[in-house]
C-alpha positions in Angstrom: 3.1 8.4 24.5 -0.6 9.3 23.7 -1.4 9.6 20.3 -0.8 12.0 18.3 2.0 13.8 15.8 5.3 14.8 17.5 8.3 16.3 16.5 11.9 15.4 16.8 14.3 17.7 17.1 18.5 17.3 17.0 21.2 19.0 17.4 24.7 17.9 17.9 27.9 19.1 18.8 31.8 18.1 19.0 34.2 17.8 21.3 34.7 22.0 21.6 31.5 22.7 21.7 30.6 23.6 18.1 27.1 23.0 16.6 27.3 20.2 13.6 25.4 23.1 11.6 23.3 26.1 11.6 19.7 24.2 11.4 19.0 21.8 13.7 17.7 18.2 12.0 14.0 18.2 12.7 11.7 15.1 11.7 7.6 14.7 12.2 6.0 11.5 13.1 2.9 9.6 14.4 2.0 7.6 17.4 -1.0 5.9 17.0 -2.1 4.0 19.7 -5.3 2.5 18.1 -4.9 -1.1 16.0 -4.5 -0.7 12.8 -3.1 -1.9 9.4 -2.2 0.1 6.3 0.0 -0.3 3.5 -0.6 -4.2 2.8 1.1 -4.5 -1.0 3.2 -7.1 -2.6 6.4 -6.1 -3.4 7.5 -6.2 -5.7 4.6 -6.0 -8.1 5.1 -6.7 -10.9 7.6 -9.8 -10.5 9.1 -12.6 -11.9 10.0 -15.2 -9.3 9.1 -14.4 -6.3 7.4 -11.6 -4.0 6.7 -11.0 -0.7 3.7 -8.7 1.5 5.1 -5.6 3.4 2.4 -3.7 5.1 2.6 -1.3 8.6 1.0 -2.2 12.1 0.0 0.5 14.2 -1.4 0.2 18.0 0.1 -1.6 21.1 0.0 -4.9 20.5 0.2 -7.6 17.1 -3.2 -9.3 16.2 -4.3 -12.6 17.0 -4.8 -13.3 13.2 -4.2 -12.8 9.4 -5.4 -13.9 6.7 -4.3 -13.4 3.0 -6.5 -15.1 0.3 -4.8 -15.1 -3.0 -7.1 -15.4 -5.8 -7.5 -15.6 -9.5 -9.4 -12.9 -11.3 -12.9 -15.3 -11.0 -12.7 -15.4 -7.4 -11.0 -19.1 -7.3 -8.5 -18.8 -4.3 -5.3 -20.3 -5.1 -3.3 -19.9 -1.9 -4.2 -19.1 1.5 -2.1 -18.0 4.5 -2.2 -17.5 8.3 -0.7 -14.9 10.0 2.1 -17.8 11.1 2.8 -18.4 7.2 4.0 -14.8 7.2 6.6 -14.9 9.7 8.0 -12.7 12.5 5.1 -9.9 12.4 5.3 -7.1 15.1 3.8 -3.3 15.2 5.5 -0.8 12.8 7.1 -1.6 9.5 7.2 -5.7 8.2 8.3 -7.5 5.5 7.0 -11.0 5.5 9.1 -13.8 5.8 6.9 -16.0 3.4 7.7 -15.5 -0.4 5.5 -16.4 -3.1 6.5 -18.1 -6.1 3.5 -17.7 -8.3 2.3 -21.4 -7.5 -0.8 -22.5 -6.0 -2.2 -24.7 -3.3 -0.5 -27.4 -4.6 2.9 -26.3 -5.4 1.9 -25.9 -9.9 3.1 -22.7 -11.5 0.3 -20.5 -12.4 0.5 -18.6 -15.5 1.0 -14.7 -16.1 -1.8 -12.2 -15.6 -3.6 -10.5 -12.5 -3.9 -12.1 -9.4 -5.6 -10.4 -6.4 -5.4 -11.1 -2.9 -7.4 -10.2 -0.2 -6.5 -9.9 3.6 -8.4 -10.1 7.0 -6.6 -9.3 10.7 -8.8 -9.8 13.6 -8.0 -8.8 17.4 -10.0 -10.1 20.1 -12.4 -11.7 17.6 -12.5 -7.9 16.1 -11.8 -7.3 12.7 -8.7 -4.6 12.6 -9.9 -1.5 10.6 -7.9 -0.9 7.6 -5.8 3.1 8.0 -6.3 4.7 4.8 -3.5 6.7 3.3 -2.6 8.1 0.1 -0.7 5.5 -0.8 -3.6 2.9 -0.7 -4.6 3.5 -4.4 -4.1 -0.1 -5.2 -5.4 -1.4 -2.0 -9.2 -0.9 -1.4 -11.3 -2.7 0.7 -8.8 -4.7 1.8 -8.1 -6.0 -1.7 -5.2 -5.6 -3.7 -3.6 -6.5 -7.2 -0.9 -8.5 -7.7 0.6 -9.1 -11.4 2.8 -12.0 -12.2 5.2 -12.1 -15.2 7.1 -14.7 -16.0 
């Protein structure tokens, strides 16, 4: 399907022939056909133990790479993670398969407080654009907060 915003539209009936209801169910949604990513948060956030990245990939195919940089709030990165760290990643909805535990690099708890983490997907050695959408308050530039509380 070419991109664009479509409409779905249902009906059903039994075995005599009798509409399920007066309205028919009717549903909008999107194709987008162009690569992109939106959505990229940690859920959930705040948390205690653990947390994971669910974000949405639009276009035809998944990127060649991901990168998530976590980071304390001077800049000192404190984890990193590929796009095979995540797990299973495909277009449309994900929820990664990697969980982090609030630890760093080399496996020692960090402490409460505000963490941010910032992610890069490239395709064909392009970087993926970033889909805004009014959910993206918390994620700008490709940066997001993350808040740990033990």
């Amino acid at each position: 399907m070419p991109s664009g915003t479509y409409t779905l539209k249902v009906q059903s009936r039994d075995f005599k022939q009798n509409n399920a209801g007066v309205q028919q169910y009717e549903v909008d949604f999107n194709v987008i056909r162009e690569q992109s990513i939106t959505h990229f948060y940690p859920y959930p956030n705040p948390f205690t133990s653990s947390m994971r990245f669910v974000f949405t990939l639009t276009g035809t195919s998944v990127p060649d790479a991901i990168n998530v940089k976590i980071m304390t709030a001077e800049g000192r990165v404190v984890k990193e993670l590929n796009k095979d760290d995540l797990g299973d990643i495909h277009v449309g909805n994900n929820i990664t398969q990697w969980a982090w535990d609030g630890t760093d690099q080399y496996g020692d708890k960090l402490g409460n407080g505000t963490y941010f983490y910032k992610v890069t997907v490239k395709s064909g050695g392009e970087e993926v654009k970033l889909r805004e959408s009014k959910g993206d308050g918390s994620f700008k530039e490709q940066v997001g907060v993350i808040y740990l509380m033990r």
